[in-house]
Every structure is written in structure tokens, then in C-alpha cells.
N, C-alpha and C positions, 0 to 999 in steps of 0.2 A: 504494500500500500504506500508505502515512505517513497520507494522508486517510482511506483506511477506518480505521485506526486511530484516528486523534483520534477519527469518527464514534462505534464504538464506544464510545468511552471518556466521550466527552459526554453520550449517549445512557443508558448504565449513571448516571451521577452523574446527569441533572439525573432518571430515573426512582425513581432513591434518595431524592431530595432529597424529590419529591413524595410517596412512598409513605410516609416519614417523618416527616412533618406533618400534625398536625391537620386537619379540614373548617373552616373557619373561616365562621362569621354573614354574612351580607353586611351587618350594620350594622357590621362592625368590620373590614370588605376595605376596603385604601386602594390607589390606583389605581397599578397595577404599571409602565405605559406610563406615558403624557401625557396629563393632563386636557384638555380642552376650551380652543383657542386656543394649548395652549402646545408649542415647540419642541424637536428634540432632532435634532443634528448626530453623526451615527458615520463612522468609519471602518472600513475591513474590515482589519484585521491579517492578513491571509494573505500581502500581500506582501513584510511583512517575516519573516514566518515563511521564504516559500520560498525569500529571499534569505541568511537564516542557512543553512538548510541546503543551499541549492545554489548559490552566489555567480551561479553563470550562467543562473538562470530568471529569466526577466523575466514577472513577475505584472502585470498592471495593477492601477493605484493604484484604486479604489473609494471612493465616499461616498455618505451616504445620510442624506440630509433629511426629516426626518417632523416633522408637524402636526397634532395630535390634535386629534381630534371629538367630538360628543357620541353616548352610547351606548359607548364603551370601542372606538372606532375611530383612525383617521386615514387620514389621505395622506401618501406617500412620492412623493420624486423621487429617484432613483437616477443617480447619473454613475460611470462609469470611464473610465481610459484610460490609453496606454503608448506610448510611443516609444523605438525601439533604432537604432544605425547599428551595422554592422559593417565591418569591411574583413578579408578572410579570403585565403587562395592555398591553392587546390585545383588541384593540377597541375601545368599551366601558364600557368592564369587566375588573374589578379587580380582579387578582387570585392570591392565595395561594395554592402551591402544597406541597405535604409530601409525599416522596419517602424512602421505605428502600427493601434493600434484604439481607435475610441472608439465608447461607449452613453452614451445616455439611456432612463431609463424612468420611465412615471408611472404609480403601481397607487393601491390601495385594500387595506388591511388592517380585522383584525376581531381584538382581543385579550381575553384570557379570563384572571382571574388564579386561580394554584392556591393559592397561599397570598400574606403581604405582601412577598416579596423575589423567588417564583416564577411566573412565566405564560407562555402560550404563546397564539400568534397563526395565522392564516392570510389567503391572499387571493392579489392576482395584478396582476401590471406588463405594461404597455403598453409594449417595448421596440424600438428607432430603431437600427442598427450602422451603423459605416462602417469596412472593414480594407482597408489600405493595403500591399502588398509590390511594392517594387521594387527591381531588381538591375539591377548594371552591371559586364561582364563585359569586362575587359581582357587582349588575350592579341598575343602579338608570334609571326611564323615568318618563315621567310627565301623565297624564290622565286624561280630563275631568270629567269623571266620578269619580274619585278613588284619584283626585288631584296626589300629588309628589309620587311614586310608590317604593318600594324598593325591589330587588328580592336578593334573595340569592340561591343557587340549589350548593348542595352536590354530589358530582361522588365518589364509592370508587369503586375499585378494587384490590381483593383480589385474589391471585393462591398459587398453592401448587402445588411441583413437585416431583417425586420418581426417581430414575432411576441408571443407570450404568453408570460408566464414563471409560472404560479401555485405557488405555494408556502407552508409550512408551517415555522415557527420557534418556538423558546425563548427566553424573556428572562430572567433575573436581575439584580438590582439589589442591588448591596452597601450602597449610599448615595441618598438622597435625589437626587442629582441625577446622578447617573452609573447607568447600565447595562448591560452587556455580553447580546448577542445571537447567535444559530446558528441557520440556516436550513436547507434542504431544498429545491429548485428543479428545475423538471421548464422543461424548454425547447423552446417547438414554434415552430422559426424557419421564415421563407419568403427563400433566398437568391440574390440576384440575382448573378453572377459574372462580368467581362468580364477579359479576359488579352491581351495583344499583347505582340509581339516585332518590332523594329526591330534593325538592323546596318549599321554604319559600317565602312569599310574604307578606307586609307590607306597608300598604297608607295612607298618612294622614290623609284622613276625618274617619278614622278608627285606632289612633296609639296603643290605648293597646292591640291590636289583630294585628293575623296573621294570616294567611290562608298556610295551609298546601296542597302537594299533592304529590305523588309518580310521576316522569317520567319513571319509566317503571326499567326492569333490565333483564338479564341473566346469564343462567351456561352453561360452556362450556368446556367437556372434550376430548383430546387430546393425539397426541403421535409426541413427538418435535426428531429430529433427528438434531445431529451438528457436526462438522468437526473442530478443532480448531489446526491449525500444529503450532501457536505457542500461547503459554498459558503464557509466564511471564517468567522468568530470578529467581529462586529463592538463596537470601544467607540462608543459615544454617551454624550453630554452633553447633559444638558437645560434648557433653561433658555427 
């Protein structure tokens, strides 16, 4: 609800912004991105937004490298990524989780200025995933048989994703070498999925042994489709 609202709210201003400005000459449009050869480094602010308002989402960190072209283009490389451990007790298990994901993506954009501070771009990224979740589940019971019981049982899951991300953005630039950016991102991934479950077992009237066994595992391959009208708020710096 908080993102369709920023949406919203960006959307109404930077349609203001444009509707409110003159057509301007193109001998007198100065280039709203990045000229030909030259660079500009952003970040996505959205995960410190999520972390203001909700201390326990974990946003992956985002950046984004562009190198303008000739013709009011560039090239973009895109990275994110995130890593969380937890250790939680649900029940009567002790868990340990380890979470990461990381991207890369390399596209091509095409940007369009409305006026000298406002433009909007389009194009589309070549995107690479790898997300990581593994849990490890500790839990103690007693047994006649087997006396004080120790289990331990392992989950990992593992995916890998390919796919297209094409997308549509606004740019504003307050300052010659700085300018803040908002996207729009349609995402057509293909996900590769593997999952297994191992468990350890361990009893007293038996400690220097453990009994080993497989619970079971699957793969599972996919085709993820996503809609995302607002992706993050990013600064760039250019230079």
C-alpha cells in the first residue's frame, strides 16, 4: 500500500512538472542523462526507506552503473544483493536460517528529455539470480528406548533465475551533476529450483554415533511473470 502510494504520488508530481513547462527548441535542450563516454553511479534508496519504516524488512542493497552513448542512450549494469542470518525458536525447535540473493543485469536504455531538469527513459536488462535459503533445525525429546534424543535436519534451497526485465523511468536533475531517478519494471523470469532435506539424529545410550537419513527433496522449473510500477527512488552521481 506505502508503494502504490509513493507511485501515485510521483507519478501526479513529475506529470505536473511536465505539463507545467514550456516545449522547449532542441537548440536550447541540454542533455538530461549523460553525454557520450560519460558516467553516472546510483543507488536505489528503497532500502533504507523500508528499513525506516519497518526495522525488520530486509530490502536488498541495489546499484546501478550507466555509460552514456551517442544518440541520448546508454548502458546500464545493475547489481543487488542481501544477506540475513537469523536464529528464531518456534516451539520446540531451535532454528538458524541463512538467507542471500544476488543479481546482475546488463540492458540498454533510450532517454528523451521533457524539459532541462525533466526526462524520461525506456529499455530493458538482461538479468542473472542466485537465492540462497537454508535452515537448520534443532530440537531435543526424551525416548525410552534411545534415552535423551537429539535431532538436527538440514532444508536448503537453492534457484537460479534468467530473464528480461524491460522497463520505463523518470529522471530529474536538481544539479548538474547529480540526479534522482523512478522506474516501472515488468519481470519475465525462467526459475530453476532445487530443495533437499537431510537429518541427523543423536541418543544417548549411543553418543559417538549418529544416524543419518535423507527427508526427501525436489526440482522445480518455472516461468515467474511480475509487474512492479514502483521499483525504488534511485540517486546517481555523475561524473
Amino acid at each position: 500500500m506505502i508503494k502504490l502510494f509513493i507511485t501515485g504520488l510521483l507519478m501526479t508530481g513529475l506529470f505536473g512538472l511536465a505539463m507545467g513547462q514550456r516545449e522547449i527548441p532542441a537548440e536550447e535542450k541540454t542533455p538530461v542523462f549523460l553525454p557520450d563516454k560519460a558516467y553516472s553511479l546510483g543507488i536505489n534508496s528503497q532500502f533504507a526507506i523500508d528499513g525506516f519504516l519497518d526495522p525488520g524488512t530486509f530490502t536488498p542493497i541495489e546499484f546501478l552503473l550507466r555509460r552514456g552513448l551517442p544518440g541520448d542512450r546508454s548502458l546500464r549494469l545493475r547489481a543487488s544483493g542481501w544477506v540475513e542470518n537469523t536464529n528464531k525458536i518456534e516451539g520446540e525447535e531451535n532454528l538458524k536460517i541463512q538467507q542471500s540473493r544476488f543479481a546482475i543485469a546488463l540492458g540498454h536504455e533510450w532517454h528523451h528529455p521533457i524539459n532541462k531538469k525533466l526526462g524520461y527513459y525506456f529499455g530493458a536488462d538482461l538479468e542473472k539470480g542466485w537465492d540462497i535459503h537454508n535452515t537448520t533445525r534443532n530440537r531435543s525429546s526424551y525416548s525410552e528406548t534411545y534415552g535423551d534424543l537429539k535431532v538436527r535436519r538440514y532444508d536448503f534451497d537453492t534457484a537460479q533465475s534468467l530473464g528480461l526485465v524491460p522497463f520505463v523511468g523518470f529522471t530529474y536533475s536538481p544539479l548538474p551533476y547529480l540526479f534522482v531517478s523512478y522506474e516501472m519494471r515488468t519481470e519475465l523470469f525462467y526459475n530453476s529450483t532445487k530443495s533437499r532435506s537431510d537429518a541427523f539424529t543423536k541418543s544417548s545410550a549411543n553418543p559417538d554415533g549418529s544416524e543419518a537419513h535423507s527427508t526427501g527433496g525436489h526440482d522445480s522449473k518455472a516461468w515467474f511473470f511480475d509487474f512492479q510500477p514502483y521499483s525504488g527512488i534511485f540517486v546517481n552521481l555523475k561524473f
